[in-house]
C-alpha positions as CSV (number, residue, x, y, z in Angstrom):
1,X,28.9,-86.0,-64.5
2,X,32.3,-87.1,-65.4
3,X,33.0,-90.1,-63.3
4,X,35.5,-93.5,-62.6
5,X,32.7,-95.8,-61.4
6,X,29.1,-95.9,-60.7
7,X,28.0,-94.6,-57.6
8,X,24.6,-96.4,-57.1
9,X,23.3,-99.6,-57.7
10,X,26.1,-102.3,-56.9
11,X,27.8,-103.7,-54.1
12,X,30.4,-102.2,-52.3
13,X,32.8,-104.5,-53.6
14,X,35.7,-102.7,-52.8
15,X,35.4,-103.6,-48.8
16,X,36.9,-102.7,-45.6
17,X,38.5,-106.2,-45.3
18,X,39.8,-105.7,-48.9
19,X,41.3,-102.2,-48.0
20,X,43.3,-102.6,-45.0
21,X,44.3,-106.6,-45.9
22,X,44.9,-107.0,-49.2
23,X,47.8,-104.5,-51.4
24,X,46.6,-100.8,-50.5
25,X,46.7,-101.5,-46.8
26,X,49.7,-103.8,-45.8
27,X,53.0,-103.1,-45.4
28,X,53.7,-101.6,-48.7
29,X,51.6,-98.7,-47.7
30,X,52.8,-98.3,-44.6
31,X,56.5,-98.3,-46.4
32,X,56.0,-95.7,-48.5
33,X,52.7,-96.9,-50.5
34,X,54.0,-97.4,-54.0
35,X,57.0,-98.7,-55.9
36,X,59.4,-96.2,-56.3
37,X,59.3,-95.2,-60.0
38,X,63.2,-95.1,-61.4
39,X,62.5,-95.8,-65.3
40,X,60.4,-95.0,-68.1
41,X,60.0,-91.3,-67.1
42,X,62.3,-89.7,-69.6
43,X,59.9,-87.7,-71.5
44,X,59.2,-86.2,-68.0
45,X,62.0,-84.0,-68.2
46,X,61.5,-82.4,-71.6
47,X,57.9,-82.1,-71.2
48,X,56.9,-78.7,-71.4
49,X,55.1,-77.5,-67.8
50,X,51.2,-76.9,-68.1
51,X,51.1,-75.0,-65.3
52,X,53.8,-71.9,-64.2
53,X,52.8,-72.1,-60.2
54,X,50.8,-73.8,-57.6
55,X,48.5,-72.6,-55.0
56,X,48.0,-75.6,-52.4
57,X,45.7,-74.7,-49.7
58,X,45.8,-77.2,-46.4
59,X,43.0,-77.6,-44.4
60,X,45.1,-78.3,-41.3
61,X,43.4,-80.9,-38.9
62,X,41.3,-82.6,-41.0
63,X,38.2,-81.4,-43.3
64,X,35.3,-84.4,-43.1
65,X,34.6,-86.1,-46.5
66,X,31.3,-86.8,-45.7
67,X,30.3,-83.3,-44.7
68,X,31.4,-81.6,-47.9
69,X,32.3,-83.6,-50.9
70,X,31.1,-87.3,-50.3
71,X,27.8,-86.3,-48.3
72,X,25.6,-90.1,-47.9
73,X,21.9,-89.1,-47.9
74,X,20.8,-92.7,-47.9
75,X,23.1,-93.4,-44.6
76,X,21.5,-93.7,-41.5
77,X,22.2,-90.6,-39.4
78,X,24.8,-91.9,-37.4
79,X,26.8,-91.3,-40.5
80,X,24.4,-89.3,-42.7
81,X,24.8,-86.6,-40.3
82,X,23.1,-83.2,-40.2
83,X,23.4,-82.0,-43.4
84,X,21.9,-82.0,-46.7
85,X,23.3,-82.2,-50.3
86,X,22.3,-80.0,-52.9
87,X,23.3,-80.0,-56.6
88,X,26.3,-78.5,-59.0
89,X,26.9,-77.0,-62.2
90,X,28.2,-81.1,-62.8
91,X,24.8,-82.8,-63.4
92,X,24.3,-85.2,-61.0
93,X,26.7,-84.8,-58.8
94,X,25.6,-82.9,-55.3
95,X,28.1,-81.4,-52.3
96,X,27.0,-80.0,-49.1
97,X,24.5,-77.3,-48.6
98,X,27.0,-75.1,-46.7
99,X,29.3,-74.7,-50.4
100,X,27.0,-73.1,-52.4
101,X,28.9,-71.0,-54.0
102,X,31.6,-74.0,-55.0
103,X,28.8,-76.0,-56.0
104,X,27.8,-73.5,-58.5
105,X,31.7,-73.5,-59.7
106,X,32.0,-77.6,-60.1
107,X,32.2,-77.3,-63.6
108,X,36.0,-75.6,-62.9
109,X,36.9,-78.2,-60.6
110,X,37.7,-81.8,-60.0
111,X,36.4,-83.8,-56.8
112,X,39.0,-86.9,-55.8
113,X,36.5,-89.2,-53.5
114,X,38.5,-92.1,-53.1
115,X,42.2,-90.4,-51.9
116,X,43.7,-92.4,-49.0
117,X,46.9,-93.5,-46.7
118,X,48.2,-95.3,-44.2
119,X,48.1,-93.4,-41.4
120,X,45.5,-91.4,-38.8
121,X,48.5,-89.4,-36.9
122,X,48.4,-85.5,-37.1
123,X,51.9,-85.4,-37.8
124,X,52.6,-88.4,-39.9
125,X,49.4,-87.3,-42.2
126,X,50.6,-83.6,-42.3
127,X,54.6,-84.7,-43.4
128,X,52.6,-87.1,-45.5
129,X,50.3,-84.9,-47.5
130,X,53.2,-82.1,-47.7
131,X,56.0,-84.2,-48.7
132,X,55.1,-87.6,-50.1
133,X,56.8,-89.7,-47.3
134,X,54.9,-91.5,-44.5
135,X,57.4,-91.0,-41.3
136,X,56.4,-93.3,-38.8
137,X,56.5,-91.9,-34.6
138,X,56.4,-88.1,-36.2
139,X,55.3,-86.1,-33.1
140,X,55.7,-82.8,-31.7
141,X,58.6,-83.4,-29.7
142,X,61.6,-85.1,-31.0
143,X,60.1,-85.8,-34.8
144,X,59.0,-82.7,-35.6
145,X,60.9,-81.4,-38.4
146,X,60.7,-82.6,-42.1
147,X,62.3,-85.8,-42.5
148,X,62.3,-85.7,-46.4
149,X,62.0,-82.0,-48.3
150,X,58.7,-80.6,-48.9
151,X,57.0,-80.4,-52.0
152,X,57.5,-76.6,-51.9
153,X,60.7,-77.0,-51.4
154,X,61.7,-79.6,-54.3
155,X,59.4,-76.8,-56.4
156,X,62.0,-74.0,-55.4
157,X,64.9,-76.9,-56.1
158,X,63.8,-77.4,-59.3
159,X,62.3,-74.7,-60.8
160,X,64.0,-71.4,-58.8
161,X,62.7,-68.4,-59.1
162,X,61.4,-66.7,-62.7
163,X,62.4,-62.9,-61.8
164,X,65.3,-61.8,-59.3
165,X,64.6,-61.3,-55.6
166,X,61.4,-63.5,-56.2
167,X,61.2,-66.4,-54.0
168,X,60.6,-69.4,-55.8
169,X,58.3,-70.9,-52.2
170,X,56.0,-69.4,-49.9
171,X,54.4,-70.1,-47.2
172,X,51.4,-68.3,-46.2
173,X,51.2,-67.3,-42.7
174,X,54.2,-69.4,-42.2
175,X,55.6,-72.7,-42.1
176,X,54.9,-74.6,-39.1
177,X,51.4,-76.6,-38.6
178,X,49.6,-77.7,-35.2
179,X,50.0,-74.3,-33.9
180,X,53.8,-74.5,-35.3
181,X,54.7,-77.2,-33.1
182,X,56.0,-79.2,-36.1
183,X,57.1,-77.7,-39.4
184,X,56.8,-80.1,-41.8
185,X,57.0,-77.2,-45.0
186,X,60.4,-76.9,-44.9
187,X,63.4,-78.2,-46.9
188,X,65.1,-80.6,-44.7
189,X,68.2,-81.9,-47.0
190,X,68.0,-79.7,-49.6
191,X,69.3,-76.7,-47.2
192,X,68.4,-73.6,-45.9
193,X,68.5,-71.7,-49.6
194,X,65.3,-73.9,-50.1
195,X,63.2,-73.3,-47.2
196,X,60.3,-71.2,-47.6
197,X,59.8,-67.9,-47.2
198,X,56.8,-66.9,-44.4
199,X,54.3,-63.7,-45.6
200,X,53.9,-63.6,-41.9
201,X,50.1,-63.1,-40.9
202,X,47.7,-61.8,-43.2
203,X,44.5,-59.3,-41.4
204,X,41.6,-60.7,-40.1
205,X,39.2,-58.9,-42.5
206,X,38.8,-56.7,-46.2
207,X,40.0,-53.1,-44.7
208,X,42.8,-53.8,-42.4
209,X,46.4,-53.4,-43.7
210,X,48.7,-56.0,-43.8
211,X,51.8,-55.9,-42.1
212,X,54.8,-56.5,-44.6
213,X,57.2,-59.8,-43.8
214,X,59.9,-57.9,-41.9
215,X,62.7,-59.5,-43.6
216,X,61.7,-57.2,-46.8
217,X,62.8,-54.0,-45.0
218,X,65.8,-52.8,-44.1
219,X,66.8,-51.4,-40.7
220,X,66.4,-47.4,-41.1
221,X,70.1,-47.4,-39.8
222,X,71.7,-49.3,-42.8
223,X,71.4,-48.7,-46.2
224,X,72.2,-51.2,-49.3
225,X,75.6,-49.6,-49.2
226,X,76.6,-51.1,-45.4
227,X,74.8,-54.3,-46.7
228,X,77.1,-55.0,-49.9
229,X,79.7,-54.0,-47.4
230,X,78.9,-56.3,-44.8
231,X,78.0,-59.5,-46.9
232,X,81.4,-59.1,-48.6
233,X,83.4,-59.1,-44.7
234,X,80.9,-62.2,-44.4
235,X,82.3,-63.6,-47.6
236,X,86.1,-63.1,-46.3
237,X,85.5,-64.4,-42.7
238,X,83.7,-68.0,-43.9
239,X,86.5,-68.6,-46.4
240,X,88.5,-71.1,-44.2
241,X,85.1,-73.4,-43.0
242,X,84.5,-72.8,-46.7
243,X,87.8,-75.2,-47.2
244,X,87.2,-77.4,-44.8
245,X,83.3,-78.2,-45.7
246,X,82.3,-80.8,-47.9
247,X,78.3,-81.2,-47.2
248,X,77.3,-78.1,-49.4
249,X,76.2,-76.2,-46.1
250,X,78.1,-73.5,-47.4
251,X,77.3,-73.1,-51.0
252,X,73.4,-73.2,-49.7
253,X,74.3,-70.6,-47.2
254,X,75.4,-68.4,-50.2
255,X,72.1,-69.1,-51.8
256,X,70.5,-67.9,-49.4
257,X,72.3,-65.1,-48.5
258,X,71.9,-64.0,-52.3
259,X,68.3,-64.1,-52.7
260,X,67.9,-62.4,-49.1
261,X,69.7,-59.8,-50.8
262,X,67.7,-59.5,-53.8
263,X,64.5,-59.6,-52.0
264,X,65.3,-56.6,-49.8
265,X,66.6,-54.6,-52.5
266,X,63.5,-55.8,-54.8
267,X,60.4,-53.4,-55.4
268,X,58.8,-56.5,-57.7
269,X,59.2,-58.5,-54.8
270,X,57.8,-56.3,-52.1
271,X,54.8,-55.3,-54.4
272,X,53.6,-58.9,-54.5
273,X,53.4,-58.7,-50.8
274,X,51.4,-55.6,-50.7
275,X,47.9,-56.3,-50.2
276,X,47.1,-52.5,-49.9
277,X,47.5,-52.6,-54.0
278,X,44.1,-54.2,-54.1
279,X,40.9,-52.4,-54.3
280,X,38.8,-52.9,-50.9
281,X,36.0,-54.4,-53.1
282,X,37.8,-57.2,-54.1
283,X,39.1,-58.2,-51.4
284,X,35.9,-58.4,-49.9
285,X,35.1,-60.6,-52.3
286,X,36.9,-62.9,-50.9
287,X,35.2,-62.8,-47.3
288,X,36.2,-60.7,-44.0
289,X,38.1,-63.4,-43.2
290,X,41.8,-63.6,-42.4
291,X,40.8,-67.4,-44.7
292,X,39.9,-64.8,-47.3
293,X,42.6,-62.6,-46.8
294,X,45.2,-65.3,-47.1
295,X,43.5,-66.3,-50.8
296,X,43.8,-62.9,-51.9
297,X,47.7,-62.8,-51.0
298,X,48.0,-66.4,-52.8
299,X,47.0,-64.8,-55.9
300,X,49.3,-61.5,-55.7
301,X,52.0,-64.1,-55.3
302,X,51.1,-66.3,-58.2
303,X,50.0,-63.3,-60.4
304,X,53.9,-62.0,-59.3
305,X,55.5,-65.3,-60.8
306,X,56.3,-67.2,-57.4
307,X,56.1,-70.7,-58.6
308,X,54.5,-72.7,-55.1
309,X,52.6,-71.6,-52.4
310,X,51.3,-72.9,-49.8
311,X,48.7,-71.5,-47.6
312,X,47.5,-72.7,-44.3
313,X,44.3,-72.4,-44.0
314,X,44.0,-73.4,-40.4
315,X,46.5,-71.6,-37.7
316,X,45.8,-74.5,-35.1
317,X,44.1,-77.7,-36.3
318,X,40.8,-75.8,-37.1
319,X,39.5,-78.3,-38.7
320,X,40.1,-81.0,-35.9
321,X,36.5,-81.6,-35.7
322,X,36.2,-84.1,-32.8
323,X,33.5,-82.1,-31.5
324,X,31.0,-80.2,-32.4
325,X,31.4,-80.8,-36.4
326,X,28.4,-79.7,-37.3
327,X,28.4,-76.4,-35.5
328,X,31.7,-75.2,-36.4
329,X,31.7,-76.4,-40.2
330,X,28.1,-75.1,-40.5
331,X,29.0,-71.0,-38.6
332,X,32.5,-70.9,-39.7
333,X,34.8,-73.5,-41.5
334,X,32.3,-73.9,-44.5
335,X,31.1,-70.5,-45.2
336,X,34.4,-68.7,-45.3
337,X,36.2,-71.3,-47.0
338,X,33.2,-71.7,-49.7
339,X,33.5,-67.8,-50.4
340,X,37.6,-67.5,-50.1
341,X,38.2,-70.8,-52.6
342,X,35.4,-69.3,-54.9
343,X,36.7,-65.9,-55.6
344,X,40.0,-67.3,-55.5
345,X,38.3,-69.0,-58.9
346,X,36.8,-66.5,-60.2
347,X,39.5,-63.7,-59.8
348,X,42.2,-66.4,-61.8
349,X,40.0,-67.4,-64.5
350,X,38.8,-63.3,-64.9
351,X,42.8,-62.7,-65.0
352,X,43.4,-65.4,-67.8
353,X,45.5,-67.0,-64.9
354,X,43.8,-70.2,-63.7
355,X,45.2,-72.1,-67.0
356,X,48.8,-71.7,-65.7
357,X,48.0,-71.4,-62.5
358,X,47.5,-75.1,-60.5
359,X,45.2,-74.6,-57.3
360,X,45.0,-77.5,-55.1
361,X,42.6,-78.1,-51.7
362,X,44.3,-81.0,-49.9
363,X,44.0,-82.0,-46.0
364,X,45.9,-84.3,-44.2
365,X,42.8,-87.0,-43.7
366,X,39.3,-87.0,-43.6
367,X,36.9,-87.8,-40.6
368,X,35.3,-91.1,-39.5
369,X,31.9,-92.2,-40.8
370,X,30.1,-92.7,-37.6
371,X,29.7,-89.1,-35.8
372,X,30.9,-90.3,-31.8
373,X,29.4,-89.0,-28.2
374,X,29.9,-85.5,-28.7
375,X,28.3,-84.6,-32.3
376,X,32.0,-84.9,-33.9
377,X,34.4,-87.0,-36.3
378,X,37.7,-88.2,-35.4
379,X,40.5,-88.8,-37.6
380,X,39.9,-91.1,-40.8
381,X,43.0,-91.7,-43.2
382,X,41.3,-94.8,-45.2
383,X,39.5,-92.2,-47.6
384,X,39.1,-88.4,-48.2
385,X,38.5,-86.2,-50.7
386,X,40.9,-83.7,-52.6
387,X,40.0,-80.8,-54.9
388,X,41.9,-80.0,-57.6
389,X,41.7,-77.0,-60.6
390,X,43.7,-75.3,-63.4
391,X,46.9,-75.8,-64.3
392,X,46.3,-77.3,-67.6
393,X,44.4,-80.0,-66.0
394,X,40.7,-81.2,-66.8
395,X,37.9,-79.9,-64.8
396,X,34.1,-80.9,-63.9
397,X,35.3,-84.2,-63.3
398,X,34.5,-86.6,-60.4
399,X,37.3,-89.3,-60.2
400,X,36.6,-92.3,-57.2
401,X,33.4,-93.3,-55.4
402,X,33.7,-94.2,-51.4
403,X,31.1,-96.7,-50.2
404,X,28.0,-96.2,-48.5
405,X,29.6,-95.2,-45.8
406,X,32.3,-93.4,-46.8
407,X,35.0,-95.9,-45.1
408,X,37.0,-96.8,-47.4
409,X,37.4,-96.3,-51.4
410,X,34.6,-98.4,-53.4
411,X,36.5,-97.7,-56.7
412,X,39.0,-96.1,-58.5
413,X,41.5,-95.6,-55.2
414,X,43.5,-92.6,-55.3
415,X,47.1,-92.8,-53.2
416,X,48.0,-89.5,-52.0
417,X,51.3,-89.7,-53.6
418,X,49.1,-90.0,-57.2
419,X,47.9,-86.2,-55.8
420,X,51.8,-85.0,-55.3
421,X,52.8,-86.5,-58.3
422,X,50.0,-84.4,-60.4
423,X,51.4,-81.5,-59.1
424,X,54.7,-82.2,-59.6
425,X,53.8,-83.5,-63.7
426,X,51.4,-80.3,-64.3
427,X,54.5,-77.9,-62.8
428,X,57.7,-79.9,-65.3
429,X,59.1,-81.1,-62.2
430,X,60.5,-84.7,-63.4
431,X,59.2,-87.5,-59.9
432,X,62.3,-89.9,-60.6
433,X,64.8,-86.8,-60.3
434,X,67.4,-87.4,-57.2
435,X,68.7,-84.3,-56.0
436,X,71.9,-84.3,-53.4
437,X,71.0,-83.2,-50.0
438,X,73.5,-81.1,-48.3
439,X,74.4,-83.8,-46.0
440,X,75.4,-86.0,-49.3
441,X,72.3,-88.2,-48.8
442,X,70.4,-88.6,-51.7
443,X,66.8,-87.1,-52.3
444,X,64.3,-88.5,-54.5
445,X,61.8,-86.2,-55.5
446,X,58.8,-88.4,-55.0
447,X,59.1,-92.1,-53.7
448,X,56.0,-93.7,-55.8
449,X,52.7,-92.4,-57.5
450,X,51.9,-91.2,-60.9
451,X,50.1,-88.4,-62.4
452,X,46.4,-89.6,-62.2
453,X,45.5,-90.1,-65.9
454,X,42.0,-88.5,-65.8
455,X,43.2,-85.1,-64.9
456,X,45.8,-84.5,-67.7
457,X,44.4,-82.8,-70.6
């Protein structure tokens, strides 16, 4: 097994105490976690990309470390918990019985142990993990949209789209989180012309046809003639706000009205959409599952060029375990994820895809080590673990140990903005790039972290 530190036989020397006093858990953290990185990133921006798109899957809620990735057998069973570990295809290194299909795929992988931030909040986590910014009071109420862009969204900034009518960012069933109470996906400053576009909800199983997003048809009652007509009134009537706007609200209305355009008028696009082009065997393969369902569509998309994607995993905090973990991971969570990330795999490395194609598992926090009253785990931001494959990165390796108990990182700590910036490095997209918001504001595409060493090939 390919891993930063030992895992047994020495002290836990990186300790609680250590964590949340000393420079990983003050104030810096809590700021924004890591310097922000202005210089010495030049060759960022002529380096050519490793990988052409990302699939980032979100567990939504909260998957438990210690139940899947960073399992403690030697724990007492307050914290042990129910389940047992069994090996991978990465000698020595052992997951939870309820992944054995991943575990026999570790090999194509990499397992991040020691990931961590500064906060335990649902909504601070989630704008956290999706755009690289901590945003302190984020609720569901009055701080519920984006405060900085999404990653997506900076993806679709930088990148655009490869082909006409494509979307360069898309979110999978949509882009709102906590039962879309917030919608942290989006593009705050950037403008509308970088928001996402939703798939809308996939079918709950293999057979079941999938609905088209309804914004790739047209009405019956207007054809592309009456839309070139209309969008060209449209361009007459905003010519005076046009003159009197200076935020770019304008210009990213245009954009946007442009690639609505080609996307309706697109059979490339539509056809990436169009799960009925798969065979009913292999989406199978990927589970009865609208989990399953959801993978298969990721791939479509990637396979059609879109460069990010983002799938929610969870609708509604499904994996908010506070009760019950071990039931629902053990009849649900686990099994359909375990066969939905493993064909996922499988069908990109069978395509010659998984090279260019970056797939990332990431979740907003883990759970907390000692299971509480009523056989769950509550929220734990101090350490989780990440997966992360292809994309020109490395694979089989294990990078971070947690201690015994899985509280807090034991070595090699991993900010989550180290995660966002390997994304960001293996897709060309340069982390010390400011971008204009349309409000004049300036955007920085990532606020601190670097592309974790280990992981580039």
């Amino acid at each position: 097994m390919h891993s930063r530190g030992p895992h047994v036989g020495k002290s836990d020397h990186f300790t609680r105490r250590r964590f949340l006093g000393g420079g990983l858990g003050g104030a810096a953290l809590a700021a924004g976690g890591l310097p922000f990185l202005s210089e010495g990133r030049a060759a960022e921006k002529t380096r050519p990309a490793a990988a052409k798109q990302a699939i980032v899957i979100l567990l939504q809620g909260g998957c438990s470390h210690l139940d899947t990735w960073d399992l403690k057998p030697r724990a007492s069973s307050e914290i042990r918990g129910e389940f047992q570990s069994i090996s991978t295809s990465v000698p020595g290194y052992r997951v939870c019985e309820h992944l054995p299909l991943l575990a026999q795929r570790a090999h194509v992988y990499n397992v991040m142990r020691s990931v961590h931030h500064a906060t335990p909040s649902h909504e601070a986590a989630i704008h956290w993990v999706l755009t690289g910014y901590n945003y302190p009071g984020a609720n569901t109420s009055t701080k519920n949209r984006n405060d900085k862009p999404s990653m997506g969204s900076l993806v679709a900034k930088e990148l655009g789209s490869p082909k006409p009518g494509l979307p360069p960012y898309v979110c999978i069933p949509d882009k709102g989180q906590l039962g879309d109470r917030v919608r942290y996906a989006s593009a705050d400053a950037l403008g509308l012309a970088y928001d996402p576009f939703e798939s809308g909800m996939p079918p709950a199983d293999a057979k079941s046809s999938f609905r088209m997003p309804p914004n790739l048809s047209l009405s019956k009652s207007v054809d592309l003639r009456r839309v070139d007509h209309r969008l060209a009134l449209l361009g007459e009537l905003d010519q005076l706000p046009r003159a009197l706007d200076t935020s770019g609200a304008m210009e990213g209305m245009d954009v946007f009205h442009r690639q609505a355009l080609r996307m309706i008028t697109s059979n490339a696009t539509r056809d990436a959409f169009d799960l009925s082009k798969e065979s009913t065997e292999l989406r199978e393969s990927y589970g009865n599952t609208r989990v399953g369902q959801e993978a298969v569509l990721a791939r479509r998309l990637a396979e059609a060029g879109v460069p990010f994607t983002l799938v929610n995993f969870s609708i509604n905090q499904e994996w908010d375990t506070h009760s019950n973990n071990f039931k629902t991971l053990k009849n649900t969570r686990l099994p359909e994820f375990d066969r939905a990330v493993s064909a996922l795999l499988d069908d990109l490395r069978q395509r010659g895809m998984l090279d260019t194609t970056l797939v990332a598992v990431i979740t907003e926090f883990g759970r907390t080590p000692k299971i509480n009253g009523t056989a769950g785990r509550d929220h734990w931001s101090n350490v989780f673990s990440i997966v992360m494959a292809g994309g020109g990165l490395t694979s089989g390796q294990v990078i971070g140990t947690s201690n015994s108990h899985g509280e807090v990182p034991r070595d090699r700590p991993v900010h989550i903005n180290e995660v966002l910036a390997t994304i960001y490095h293996q897709l060309g997209v340069p982390t010390n790039r400011i971008h204009d918001g349309e409000d004049g504001r300036p955007v920085p595409v990532l606020h601190g972290g670097r592309a974790i060493p280990e992981l580039i090939a």
